[in-house]
C-alpha positions, -999 to +999 in steps of 0.1 A: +000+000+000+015+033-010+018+058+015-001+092+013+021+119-002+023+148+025+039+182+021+070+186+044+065+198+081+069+236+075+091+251+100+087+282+122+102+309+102+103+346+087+066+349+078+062+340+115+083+365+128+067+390+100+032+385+116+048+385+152+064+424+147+033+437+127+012+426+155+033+440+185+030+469+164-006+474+158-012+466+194+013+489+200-006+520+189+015+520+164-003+512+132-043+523+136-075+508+127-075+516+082-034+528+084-020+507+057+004+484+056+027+482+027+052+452+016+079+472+006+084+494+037+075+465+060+103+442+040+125+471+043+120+478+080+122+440+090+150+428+072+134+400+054+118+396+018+088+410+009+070+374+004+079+362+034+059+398+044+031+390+024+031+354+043+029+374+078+005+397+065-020+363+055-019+350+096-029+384+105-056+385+079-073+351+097-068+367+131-089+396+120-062+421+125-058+431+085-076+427+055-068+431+021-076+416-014-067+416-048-056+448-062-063+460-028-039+474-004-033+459+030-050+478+058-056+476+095-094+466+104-115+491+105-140+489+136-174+488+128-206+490+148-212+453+132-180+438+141-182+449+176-218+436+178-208+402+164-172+402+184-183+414+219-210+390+218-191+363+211-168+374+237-196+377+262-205+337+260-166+323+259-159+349+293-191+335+310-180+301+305-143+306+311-151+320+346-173+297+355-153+272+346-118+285+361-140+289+395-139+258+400-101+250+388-083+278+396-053+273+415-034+293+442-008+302+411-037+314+396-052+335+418-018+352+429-010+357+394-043+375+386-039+393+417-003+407+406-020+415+370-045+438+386-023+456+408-002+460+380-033+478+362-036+499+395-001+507+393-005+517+351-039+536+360-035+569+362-034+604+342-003+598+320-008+560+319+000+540+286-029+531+271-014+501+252+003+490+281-029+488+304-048+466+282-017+443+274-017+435+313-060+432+308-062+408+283-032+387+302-063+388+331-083+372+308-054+347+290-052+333+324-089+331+334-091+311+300-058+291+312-071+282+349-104+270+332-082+242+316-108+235+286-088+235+251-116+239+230-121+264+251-091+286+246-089+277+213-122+295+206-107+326+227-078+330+204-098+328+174-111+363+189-085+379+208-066+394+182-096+417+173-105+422+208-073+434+214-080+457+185-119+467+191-101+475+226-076+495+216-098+516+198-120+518+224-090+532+245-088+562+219-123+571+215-124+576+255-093+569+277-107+583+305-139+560+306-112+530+304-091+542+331-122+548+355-134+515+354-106+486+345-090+481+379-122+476+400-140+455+372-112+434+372-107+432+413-142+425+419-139+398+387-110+383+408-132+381+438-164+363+428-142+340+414-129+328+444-152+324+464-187+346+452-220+335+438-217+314+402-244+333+390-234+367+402-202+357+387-217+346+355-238+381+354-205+403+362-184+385+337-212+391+306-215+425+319-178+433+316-181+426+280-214+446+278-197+475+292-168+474+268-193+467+239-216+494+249-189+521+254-175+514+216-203+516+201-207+550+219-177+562+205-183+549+174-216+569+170 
């Protein structure tokens, strides 16, 4: 019986590294929702050929974080009341479950590692705080909410999101920084809280109405 031909194993390599520093940079601040994103200067700036660019540029495409097409440039996503709707909802049902589910898993490590995340956030809050920065250290909350739950499928299904949360976030972050600021320590304390030790369904109703809150305050800004 003749084996099945298979492509060989690709390898970790430049187009990997290309989507890597394009993505630190958009959630950087650095390149904004619609900036475009051009081969040549990318290739230029990175060292490393522009198809191996163009290979980068396709994982960020099916994270959400670009989109493009043919004979059309390479742009940041644009937010749009839509996406939001359709990505905050989503994000509603996965955080529900993932809290629920870590409150019953989580770990000592766990909690003293979400504990340190939000007094970081407390220590980032503030007038002059980067607002980049802040909500790297809030979706690393959330990354290890989803990691104390201990479900696969489950984290798999936050990743397919979290690149354009991490976006619809960011923009959030520039349409009102203040709003942000006001409320992401104490959500995320009393978040820390109800899962160790606090009602499920209170917990279940705080953790949708995180989301909500985000949700709703984009779509303010957006309007």
């Amino acid at each position: 019986m003749n084996a099945t031909p298979l492509r060989p194993a690709a390898r970790r390599g430049l187009a990997d590294e290309a989507a890597d520093r394009v993505r630190e940079a958009i959630f950087g601040g650095h390149f904004p929702p619609g900036a475009p994103l051009r081969e040549v200067e990318l290739a230029a700036s990175l060292g490393i050929s522009r198809g191996s660019v163009r290979e980068g540029l396709a994982v960020l495409e099916r994270e959400g974080l670009v989109r493009g097409g043919w004979h059309r440039p390479t742009t940041v996503t644009e937010v749009t009341a839509a996406d939001v709707e359709e990505v905050y909802s989503v994000r509603a049902a996965l955080d529900r479950l993932a809290a629920l589910t870590a409150r019953a898993k989580a770990t000592a490590e766990d909690f003293a590692e979400l504990d340190e995340l939000v007094a970081a956030m407390a220590g980032e809050a503030g007038a002059d705080a980067d607002g980049p920065r802040l909500l790297a250290l809030d979706i690393a909350f959330h990354d290890r909410i989803y990691a104390a739950a201990g479900n696969r499928r489950l984290t798999e299904a936050w990743q397919a999101v979290r690149s354009q949360v991490f976006l619809f976030q960011l923009q959030r972050i520039s349409l009102g920084h203040a709003h942000y600021q006001s409320r992401v320590v104490a959500e995320h304390r009393e978040l820390v809280a109800l899962l160790r030790d606090g009602d499920p369904d209170e917990l279940a109703r705080v953790a949708e109405e995180h989301v909500d809150s985000a949700r709703r305050s984009l779509l303010t800004g957006l309007s």
